[in-house]
PyMOL Python script that loads the backbone (N, CA, C, O; Angstrom):
from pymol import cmd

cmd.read_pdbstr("""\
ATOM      1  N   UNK A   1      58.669  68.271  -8.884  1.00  0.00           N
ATOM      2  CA  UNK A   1      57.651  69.196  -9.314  1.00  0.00           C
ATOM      3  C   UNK A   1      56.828  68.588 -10.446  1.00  0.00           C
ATOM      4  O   UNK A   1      57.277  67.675 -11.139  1.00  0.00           O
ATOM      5  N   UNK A   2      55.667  69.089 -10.613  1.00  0.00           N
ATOM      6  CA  UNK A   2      54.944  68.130 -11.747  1.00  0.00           C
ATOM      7  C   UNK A   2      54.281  69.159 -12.742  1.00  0.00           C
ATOM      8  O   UNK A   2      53.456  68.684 -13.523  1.00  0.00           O
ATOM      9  N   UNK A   3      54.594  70.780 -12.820  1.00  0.00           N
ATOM     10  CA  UNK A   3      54.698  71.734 -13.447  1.00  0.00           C
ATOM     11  C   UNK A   3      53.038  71.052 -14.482  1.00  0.00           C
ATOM     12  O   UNK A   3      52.943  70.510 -15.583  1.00  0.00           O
ATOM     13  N   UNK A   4      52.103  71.405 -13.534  1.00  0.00           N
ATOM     14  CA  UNK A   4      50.093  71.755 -13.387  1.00  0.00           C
ATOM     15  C   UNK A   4      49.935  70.719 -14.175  1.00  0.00           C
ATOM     16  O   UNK A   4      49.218  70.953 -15.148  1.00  0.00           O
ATOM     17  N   UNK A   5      50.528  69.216 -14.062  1.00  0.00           N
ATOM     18  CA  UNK A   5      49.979  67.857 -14.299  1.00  0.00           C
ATOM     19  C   UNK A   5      49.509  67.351 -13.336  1.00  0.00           C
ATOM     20  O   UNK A   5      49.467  66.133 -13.505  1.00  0.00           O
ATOM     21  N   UNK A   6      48.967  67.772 -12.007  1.00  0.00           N
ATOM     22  CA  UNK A   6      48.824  66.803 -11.358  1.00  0.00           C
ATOM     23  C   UNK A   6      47.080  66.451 -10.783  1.00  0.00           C
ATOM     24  O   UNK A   6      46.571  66.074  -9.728  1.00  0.00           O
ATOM     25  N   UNK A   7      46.654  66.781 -11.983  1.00  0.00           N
ATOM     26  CA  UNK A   7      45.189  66.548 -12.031  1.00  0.00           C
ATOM     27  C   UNK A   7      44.935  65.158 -13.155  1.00  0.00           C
ATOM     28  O   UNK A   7      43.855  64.581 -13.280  1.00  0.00           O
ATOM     29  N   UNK A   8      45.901  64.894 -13.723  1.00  0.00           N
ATOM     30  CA  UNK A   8      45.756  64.365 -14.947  1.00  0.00           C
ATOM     31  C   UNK A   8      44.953  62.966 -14.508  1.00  0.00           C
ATOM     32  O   UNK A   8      43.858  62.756 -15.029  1.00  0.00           O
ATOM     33  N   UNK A   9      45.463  62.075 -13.613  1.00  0.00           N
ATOM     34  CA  UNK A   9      44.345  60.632 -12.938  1.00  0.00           C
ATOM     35  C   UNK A   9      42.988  61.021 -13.037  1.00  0.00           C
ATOM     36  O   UNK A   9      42.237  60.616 -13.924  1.00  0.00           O
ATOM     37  N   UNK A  10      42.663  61.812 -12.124  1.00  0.00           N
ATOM     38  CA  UNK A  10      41.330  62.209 -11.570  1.00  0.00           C
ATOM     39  C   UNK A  10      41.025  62.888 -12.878  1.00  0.00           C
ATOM     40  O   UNK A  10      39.821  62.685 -12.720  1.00  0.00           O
ATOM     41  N   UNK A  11      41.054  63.325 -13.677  1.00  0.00           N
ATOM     42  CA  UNK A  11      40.494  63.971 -15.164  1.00  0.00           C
ATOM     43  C   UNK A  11      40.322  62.541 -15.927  1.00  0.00           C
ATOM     44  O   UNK A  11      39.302  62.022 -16.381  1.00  0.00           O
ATOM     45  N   UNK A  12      41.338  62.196 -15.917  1.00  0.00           N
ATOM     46  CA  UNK A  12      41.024  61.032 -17.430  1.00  0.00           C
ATOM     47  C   UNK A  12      39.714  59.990 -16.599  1.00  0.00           C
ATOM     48  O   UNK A  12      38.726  59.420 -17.063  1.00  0.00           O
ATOM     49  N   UNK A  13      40.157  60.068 -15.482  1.00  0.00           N
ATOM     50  CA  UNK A  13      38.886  58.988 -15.345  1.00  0.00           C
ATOM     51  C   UNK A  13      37.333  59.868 -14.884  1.00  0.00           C
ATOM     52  O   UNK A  13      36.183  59.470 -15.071  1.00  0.00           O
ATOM     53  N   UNK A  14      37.767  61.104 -14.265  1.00  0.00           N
ATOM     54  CA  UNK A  14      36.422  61.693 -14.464  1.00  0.00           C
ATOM     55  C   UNK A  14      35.798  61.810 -16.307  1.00  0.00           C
ATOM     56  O   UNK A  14      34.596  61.837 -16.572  1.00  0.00           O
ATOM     57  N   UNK A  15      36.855  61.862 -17.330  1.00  0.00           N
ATOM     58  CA  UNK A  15      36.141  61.822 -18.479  1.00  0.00           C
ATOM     59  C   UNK A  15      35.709  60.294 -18.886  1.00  0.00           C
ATOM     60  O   UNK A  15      34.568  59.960 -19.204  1.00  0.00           O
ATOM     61  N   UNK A  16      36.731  59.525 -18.820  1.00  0.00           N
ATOM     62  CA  UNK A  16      35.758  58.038 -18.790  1.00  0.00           C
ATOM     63  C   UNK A  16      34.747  57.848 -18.275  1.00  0.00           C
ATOM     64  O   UNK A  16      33.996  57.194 -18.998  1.00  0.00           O
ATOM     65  N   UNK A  17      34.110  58.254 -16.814  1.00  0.00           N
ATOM     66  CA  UNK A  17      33.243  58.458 -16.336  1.00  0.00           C
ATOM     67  C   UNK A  17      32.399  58.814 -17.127  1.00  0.00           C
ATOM     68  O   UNK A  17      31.647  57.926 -17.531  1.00  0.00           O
ATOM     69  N   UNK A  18      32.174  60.344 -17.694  1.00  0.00           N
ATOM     70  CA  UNK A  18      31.256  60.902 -18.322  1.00  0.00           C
ATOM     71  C   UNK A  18      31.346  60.286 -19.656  1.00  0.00           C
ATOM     72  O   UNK A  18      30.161  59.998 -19.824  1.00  0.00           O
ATOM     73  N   UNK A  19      31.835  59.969 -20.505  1.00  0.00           N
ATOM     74  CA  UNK A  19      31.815  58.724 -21.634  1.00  0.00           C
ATOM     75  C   UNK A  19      31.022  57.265 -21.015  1.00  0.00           C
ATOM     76  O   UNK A  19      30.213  56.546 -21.599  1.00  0.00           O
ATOM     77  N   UNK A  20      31.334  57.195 -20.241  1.00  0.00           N
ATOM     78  CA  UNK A  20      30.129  55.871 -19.513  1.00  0.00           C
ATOM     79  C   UNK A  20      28.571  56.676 -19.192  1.00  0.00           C
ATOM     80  O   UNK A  20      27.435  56.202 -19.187  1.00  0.00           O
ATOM     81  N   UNK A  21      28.949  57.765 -18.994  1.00  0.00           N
ATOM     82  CA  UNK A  21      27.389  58.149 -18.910  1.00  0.00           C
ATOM     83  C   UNK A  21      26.564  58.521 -20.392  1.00  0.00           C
ATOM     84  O   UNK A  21      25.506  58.003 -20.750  1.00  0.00           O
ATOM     85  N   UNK A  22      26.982  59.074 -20.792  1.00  0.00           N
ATOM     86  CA  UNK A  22      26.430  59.233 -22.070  1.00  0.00           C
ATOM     87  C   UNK A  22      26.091  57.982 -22.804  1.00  0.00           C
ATOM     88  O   UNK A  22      25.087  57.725 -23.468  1.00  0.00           O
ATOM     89  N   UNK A  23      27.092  57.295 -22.557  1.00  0.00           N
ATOM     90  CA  UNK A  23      26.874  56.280 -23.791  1.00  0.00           C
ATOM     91  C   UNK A  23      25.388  55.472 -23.112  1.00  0.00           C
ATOM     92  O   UNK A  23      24.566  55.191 -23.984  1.00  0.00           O
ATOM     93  N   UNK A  24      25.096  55.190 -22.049  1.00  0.00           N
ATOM     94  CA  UNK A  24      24.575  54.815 -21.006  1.00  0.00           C
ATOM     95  C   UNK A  24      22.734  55.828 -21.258  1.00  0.00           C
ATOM     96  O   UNK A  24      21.651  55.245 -21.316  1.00  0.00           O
ATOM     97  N   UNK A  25      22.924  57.344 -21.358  1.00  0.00           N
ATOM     98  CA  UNK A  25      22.022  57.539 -21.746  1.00  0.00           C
ATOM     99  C   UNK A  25      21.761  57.252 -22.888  1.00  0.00           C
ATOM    100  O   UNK A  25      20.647  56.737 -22.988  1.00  0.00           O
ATOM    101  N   UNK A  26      22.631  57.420 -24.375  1.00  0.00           N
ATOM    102  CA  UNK A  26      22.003  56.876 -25.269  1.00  0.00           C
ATOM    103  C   UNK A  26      21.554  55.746 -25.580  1.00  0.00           C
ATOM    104  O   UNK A  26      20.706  55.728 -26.472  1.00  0.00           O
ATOM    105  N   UNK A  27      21.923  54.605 -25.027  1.00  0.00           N
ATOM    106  CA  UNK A  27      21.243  53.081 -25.230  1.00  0.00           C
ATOM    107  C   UNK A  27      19.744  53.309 -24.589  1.00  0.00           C
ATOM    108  O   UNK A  27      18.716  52.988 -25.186  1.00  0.00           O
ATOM    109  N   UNK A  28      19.781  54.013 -23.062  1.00  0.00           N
ATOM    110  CA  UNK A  28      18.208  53.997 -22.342  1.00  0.00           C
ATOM    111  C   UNK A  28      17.180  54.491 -23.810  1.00  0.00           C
ATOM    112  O   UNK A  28      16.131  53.909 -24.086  1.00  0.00           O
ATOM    113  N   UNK A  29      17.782  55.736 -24.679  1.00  0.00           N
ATOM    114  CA  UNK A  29      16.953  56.539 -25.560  1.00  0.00           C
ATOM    115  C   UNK A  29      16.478  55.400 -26.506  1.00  0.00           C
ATOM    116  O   UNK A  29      15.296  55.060 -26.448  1.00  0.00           O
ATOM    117  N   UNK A  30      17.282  54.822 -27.329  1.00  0.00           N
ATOM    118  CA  UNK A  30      17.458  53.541 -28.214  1.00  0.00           C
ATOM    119  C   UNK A  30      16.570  52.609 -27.538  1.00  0.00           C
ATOM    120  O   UNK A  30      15.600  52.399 -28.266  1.00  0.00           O
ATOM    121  N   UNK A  31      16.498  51.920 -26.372  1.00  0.00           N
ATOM    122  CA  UNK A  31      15.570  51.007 -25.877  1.00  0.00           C
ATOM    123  C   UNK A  31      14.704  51.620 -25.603  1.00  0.00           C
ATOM    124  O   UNK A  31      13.705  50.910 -25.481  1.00  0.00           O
ATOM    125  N   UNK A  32      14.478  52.889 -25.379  1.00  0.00           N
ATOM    126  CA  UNK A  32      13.033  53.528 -25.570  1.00  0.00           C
ATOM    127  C   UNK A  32      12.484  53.376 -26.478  1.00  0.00           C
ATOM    128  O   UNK A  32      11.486  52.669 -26.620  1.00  0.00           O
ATOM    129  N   UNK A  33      13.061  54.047 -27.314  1.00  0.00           N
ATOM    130  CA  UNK A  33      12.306  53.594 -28.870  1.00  0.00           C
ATOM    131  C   UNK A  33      11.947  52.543 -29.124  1.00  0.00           C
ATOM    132  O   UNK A  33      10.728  52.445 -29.264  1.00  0.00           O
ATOM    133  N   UNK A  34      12.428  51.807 -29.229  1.00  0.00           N
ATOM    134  CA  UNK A  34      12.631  50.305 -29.585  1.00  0.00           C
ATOM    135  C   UNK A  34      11.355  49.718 -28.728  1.00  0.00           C
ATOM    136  O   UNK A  34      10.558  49.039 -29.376  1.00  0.00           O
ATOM    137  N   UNK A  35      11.120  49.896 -27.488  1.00  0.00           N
ATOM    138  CA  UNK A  35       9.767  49.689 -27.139  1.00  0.00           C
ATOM    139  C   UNK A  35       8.647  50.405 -27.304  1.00  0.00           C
ATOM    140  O   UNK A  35       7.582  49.848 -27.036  1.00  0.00           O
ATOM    141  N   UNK A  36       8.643  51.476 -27.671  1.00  0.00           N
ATOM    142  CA  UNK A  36       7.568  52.187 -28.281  1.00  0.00           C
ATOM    143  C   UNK A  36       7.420  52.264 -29.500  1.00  0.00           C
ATOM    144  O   UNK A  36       6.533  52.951 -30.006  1.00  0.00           O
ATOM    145  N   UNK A  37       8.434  51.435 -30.305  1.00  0.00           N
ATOM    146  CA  UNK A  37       8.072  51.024 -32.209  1.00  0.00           C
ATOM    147  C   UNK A  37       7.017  49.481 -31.565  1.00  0.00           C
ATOM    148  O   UNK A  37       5.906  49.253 -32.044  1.00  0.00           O
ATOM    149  N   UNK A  38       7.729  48.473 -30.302  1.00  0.00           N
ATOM    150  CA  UNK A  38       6.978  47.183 -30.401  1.00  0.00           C
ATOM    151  C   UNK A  38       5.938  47.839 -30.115  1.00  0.00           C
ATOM    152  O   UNK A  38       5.382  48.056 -31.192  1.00  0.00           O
ATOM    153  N   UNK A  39       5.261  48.348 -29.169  1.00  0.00           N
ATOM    154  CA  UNK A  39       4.501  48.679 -28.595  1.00  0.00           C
ATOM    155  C   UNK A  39       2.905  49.095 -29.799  1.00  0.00           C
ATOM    156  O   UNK A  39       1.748  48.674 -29.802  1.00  0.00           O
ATOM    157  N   UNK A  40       3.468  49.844 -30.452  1.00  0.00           N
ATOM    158  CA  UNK A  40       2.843  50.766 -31.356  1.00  0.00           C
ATOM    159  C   UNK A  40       2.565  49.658 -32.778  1.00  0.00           C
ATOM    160  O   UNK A  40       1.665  49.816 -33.603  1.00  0.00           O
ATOM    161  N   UNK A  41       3.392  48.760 -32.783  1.00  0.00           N
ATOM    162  CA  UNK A  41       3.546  47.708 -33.923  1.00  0.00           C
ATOM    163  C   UNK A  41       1.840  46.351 -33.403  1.00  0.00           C
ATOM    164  O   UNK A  41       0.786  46.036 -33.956  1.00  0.00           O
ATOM    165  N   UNK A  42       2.530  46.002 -32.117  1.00  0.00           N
ATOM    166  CA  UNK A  42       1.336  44.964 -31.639  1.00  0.00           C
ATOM    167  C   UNK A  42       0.252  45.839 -31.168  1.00  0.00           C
ATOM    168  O   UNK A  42      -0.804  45.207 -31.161  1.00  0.00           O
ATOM    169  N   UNK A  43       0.131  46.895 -30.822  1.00  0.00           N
ATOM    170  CA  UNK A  43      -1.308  48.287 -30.790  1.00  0.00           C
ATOM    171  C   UNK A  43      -2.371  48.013 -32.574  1.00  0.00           C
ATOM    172  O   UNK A  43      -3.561  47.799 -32.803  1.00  0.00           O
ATOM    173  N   UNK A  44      -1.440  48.136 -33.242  1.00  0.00           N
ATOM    174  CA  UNK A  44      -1.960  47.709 -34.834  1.00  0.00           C
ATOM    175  C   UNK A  44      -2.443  46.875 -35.090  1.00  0.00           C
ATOM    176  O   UNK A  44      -3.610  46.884 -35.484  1.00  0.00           O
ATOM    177  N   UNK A  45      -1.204  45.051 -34.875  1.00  0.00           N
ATOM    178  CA  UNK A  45      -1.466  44.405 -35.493  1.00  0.00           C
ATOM    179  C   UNK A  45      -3.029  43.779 -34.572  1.00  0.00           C
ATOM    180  O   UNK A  45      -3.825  43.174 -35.289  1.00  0.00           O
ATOM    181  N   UNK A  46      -3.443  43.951 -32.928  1.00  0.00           N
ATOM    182  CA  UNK A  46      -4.424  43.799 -32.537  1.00  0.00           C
ATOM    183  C   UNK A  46      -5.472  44.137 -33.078  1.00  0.00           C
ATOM    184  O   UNK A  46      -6.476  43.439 -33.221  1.00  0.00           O
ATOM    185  N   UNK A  47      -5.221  45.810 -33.594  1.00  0.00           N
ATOM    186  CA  UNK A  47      -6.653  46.258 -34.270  1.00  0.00           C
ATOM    187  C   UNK A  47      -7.128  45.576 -35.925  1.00  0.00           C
ATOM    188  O   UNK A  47      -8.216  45.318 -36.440  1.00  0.00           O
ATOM    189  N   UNK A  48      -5.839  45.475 -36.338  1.00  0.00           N
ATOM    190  CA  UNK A  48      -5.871  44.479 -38.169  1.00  0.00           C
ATOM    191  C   UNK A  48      -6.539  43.244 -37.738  1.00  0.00           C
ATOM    192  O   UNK A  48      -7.387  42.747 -38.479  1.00  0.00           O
ATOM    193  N   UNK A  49      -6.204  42.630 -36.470  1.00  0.00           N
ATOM    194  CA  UNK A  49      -6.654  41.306 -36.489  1.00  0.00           C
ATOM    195  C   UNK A  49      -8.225  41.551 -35.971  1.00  0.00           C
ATOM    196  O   UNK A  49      -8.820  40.490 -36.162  1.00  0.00           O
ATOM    197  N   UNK A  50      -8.782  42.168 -35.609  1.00  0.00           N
ATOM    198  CA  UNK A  50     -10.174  42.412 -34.762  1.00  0.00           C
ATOM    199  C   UNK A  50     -10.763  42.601 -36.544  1.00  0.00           C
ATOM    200  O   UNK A  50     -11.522  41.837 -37.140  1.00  0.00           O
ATOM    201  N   UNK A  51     -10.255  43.588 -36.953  1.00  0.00           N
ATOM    202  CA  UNK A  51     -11.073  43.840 -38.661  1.00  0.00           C
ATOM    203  C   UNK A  51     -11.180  42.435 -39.508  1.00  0.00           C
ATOM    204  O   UNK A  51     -12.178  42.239 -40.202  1.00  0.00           O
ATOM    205  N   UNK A  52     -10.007  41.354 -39.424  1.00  0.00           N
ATOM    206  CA  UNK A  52      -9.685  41.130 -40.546  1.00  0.00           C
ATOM    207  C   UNK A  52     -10.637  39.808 -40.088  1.00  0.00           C
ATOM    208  O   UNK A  52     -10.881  39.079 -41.049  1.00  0.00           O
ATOM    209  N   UNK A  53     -11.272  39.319 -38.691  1.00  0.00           N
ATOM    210  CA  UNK A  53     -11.489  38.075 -37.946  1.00  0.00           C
ATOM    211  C   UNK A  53     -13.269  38.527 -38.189  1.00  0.00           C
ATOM    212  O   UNK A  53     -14.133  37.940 -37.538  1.00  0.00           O
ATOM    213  N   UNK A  54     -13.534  39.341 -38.936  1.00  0.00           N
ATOM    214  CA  UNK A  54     -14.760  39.151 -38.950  1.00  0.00           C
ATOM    215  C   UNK A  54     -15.243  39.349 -40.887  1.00  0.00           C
ATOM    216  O   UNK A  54     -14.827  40.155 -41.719  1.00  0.00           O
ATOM    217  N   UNK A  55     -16.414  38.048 -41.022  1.00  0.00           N
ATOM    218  CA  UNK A  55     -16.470  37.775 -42.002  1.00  0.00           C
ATOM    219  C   UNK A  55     -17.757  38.667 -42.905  1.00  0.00           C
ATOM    220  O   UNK A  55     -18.913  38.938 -42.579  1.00  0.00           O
ATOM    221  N   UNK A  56     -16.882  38.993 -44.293  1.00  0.00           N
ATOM    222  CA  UNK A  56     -17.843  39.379 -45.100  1.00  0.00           C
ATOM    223  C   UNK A  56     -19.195  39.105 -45.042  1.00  0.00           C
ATOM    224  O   UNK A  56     -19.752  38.436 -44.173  1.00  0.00           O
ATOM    225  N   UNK A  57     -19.841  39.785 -46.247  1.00  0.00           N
ATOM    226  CA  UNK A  57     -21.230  39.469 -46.269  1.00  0.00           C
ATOM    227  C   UNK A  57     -21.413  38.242 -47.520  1.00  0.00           C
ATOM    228  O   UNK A  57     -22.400  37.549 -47.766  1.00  0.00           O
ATOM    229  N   UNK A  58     -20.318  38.268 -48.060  1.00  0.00           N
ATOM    230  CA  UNK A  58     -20.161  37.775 -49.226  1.00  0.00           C
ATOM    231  C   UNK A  58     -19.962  36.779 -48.841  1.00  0.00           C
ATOM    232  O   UNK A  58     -20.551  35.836 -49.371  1.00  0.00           O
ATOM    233  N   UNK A  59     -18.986  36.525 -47.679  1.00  0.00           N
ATOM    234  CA  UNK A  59     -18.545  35.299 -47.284  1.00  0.00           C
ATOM    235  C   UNK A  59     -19.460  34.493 -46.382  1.00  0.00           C
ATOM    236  O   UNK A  59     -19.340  33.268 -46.368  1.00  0.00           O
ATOM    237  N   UNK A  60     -20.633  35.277 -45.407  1.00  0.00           N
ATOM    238  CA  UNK A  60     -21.942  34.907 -44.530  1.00  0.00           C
ATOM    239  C   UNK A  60     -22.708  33.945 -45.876  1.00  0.00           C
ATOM    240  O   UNK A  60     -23.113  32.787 -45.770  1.00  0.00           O
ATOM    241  N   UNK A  61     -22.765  35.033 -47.436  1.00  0.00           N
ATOM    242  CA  UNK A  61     -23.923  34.196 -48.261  1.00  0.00           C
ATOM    243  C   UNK A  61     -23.535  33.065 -48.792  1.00  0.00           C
ATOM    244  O   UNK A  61     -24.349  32.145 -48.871  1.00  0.00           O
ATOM    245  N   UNK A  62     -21.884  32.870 -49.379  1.00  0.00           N
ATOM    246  CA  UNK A  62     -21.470  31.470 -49.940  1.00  0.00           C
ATOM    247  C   UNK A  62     -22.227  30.736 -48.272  1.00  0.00           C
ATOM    248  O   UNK A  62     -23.346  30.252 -48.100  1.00  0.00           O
ATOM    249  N   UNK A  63     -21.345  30.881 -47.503  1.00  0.00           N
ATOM    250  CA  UNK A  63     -21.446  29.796 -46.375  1.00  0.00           C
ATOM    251  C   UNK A  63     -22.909  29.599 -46.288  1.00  0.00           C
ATOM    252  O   UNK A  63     -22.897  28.369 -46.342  1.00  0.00           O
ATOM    253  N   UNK A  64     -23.934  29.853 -46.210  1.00  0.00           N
ATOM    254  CA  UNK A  64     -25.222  29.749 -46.208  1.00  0.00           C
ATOM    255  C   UNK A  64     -25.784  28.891 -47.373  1.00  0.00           C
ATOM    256  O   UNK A  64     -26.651  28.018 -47.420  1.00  0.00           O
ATOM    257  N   UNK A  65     -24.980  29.456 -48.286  1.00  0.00           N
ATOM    258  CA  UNK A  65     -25.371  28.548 -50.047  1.00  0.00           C
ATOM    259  C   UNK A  65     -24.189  27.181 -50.137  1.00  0.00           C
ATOM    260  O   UNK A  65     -24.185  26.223 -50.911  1.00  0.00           O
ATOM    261  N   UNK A  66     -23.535  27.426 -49.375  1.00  0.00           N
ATOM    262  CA  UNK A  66     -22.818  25.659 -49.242  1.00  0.00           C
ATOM    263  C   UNK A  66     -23.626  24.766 -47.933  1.00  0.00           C
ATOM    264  O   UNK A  66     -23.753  23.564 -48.167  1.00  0.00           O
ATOM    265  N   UNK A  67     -24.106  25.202 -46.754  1.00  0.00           N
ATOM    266  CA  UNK A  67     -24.827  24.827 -45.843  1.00  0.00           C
ATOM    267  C   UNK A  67     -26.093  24.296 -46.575  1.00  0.00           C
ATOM    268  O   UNK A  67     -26.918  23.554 -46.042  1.00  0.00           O
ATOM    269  N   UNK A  68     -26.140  24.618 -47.473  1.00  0.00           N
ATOM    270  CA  UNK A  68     -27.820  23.948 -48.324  1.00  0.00           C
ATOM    271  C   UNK A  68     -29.095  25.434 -48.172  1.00  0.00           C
ATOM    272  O   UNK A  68     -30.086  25.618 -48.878  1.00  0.00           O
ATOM    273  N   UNK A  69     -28.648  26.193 -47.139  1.00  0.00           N
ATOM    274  CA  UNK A  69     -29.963  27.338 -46.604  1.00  0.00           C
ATOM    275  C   UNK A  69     -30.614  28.020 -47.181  1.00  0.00           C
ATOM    276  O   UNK A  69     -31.725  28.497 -46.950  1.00  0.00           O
ATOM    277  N   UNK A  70     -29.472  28.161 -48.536  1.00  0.00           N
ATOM    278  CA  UNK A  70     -30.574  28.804 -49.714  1.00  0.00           C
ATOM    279  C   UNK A  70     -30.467  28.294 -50.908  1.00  0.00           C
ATOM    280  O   UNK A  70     -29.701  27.351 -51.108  1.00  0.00           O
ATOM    281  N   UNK A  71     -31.167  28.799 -51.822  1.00  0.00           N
ATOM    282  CA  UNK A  71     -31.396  27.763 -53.282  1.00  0.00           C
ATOM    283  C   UNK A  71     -29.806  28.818 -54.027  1.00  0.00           C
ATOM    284  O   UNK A  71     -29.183  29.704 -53.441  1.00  0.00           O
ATOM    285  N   UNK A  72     -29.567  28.265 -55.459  1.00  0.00           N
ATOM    286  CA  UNK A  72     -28.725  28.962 -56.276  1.00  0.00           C
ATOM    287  C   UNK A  72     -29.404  30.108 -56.729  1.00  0.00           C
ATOM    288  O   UNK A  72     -28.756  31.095 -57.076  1.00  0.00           O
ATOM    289  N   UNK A  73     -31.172  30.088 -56.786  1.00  0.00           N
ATOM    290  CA  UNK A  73     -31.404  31.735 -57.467  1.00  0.00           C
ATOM    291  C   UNK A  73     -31.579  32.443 -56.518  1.00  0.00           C
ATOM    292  O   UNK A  73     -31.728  33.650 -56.704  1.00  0.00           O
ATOM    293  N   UNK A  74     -31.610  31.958 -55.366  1.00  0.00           N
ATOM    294  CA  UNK A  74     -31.538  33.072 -54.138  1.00  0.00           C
ATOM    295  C   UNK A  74     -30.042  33.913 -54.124  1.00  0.00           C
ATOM    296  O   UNK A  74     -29.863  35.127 -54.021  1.00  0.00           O
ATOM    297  N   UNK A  75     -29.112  32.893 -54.255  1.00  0.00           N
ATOM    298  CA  UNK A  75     -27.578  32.883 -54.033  1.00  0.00           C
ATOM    299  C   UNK A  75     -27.245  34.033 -54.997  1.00  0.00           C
ATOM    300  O   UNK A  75     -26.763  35.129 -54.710  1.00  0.00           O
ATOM    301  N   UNK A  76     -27.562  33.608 -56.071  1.00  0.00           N
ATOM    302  CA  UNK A  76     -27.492  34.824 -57.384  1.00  0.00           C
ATOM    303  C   UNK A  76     -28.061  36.289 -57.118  1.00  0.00           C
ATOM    304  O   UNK A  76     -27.462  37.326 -57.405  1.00  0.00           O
ATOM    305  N   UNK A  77     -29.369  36.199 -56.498  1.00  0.00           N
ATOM    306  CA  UNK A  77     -29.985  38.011 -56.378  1.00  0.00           C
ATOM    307  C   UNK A  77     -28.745  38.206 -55.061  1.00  0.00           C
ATOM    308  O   UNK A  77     -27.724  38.862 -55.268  1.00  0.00           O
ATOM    309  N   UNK A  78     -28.894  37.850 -54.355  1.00  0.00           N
ATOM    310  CA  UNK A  78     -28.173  38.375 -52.814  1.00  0.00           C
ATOM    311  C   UNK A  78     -26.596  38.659 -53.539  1.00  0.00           C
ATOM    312  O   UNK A  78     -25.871  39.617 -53.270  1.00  0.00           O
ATOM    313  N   UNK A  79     -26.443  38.105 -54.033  1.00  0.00           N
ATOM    314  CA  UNK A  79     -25.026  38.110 -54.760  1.00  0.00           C
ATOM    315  C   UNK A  79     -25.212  39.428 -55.499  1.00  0.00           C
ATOM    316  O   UNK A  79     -24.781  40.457 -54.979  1.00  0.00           O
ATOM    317  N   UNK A  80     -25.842  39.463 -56.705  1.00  0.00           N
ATOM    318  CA  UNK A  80     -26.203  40.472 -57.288  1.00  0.00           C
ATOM    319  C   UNK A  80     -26.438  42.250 -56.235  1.00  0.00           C
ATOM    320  O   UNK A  80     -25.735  43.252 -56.364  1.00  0.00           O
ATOM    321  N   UNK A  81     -27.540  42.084 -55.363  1.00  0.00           N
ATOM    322  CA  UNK A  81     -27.407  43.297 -54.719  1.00  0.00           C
ATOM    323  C   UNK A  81     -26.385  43.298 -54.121  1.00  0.00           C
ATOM    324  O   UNK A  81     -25.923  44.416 -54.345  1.00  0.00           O
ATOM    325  N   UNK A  82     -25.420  42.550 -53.225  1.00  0.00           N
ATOM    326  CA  UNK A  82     -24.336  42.639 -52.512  1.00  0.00           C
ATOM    327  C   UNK A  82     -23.273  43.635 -53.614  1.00  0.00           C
ATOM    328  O   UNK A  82     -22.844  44.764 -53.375  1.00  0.00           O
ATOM    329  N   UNK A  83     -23.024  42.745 -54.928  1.00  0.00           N
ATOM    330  CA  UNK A  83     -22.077  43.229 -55.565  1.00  0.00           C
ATOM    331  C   UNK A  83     -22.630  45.388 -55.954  1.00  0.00           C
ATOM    332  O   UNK A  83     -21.779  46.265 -56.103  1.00  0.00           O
ATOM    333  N   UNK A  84     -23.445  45.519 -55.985  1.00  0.00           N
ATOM    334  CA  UNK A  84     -24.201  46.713 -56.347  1.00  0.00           C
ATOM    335  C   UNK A  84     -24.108  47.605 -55.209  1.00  0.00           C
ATOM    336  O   UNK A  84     -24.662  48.703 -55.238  1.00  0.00           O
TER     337      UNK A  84
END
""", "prot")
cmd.dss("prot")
cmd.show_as("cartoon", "prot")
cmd.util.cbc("prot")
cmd.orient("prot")
């Protein structure tokens, strides 16, 4: 007689079972995230780099005043209103 043990196989491994599932959904949740932090991270750093790849005005007038294109008292007013 096995006096209402005789479920005990089929239980412990139906609960291992469900311990493999869970754990199983929580990693999918975790690698979700985890690609929607990269995701959301290189979404940014694309838009920082589009801002950061285009040059001042400040930086258009040196380069123009090292190219020879304008004189130093030109360099100075443009400088002057720029800074204003």
């Amino acid at each position: 007689m096995m006096y209402g043990y005789g479920w005990s196989w089929p239980a412990m491994l139906w609960m291992g079972a469900s311990a493999l599932f869970w754990l199983a959904v929580i990693a999918l949740i975790i690698w979700l995230v985890w690609l929607l932090v990269r995701w959301l991270d290189r979404r940014g750093s694309v838009q920082r780099n589009q801002s950061s790849s285009e040059p001042t005005a400040l930086e258009i007038l040196r380069d123009r005043y090292a190219r020879g294109e304008i004189d130093a008292d030109a360099y100075q007013r443009m400088r002057e209103r720029l800074g204003s």
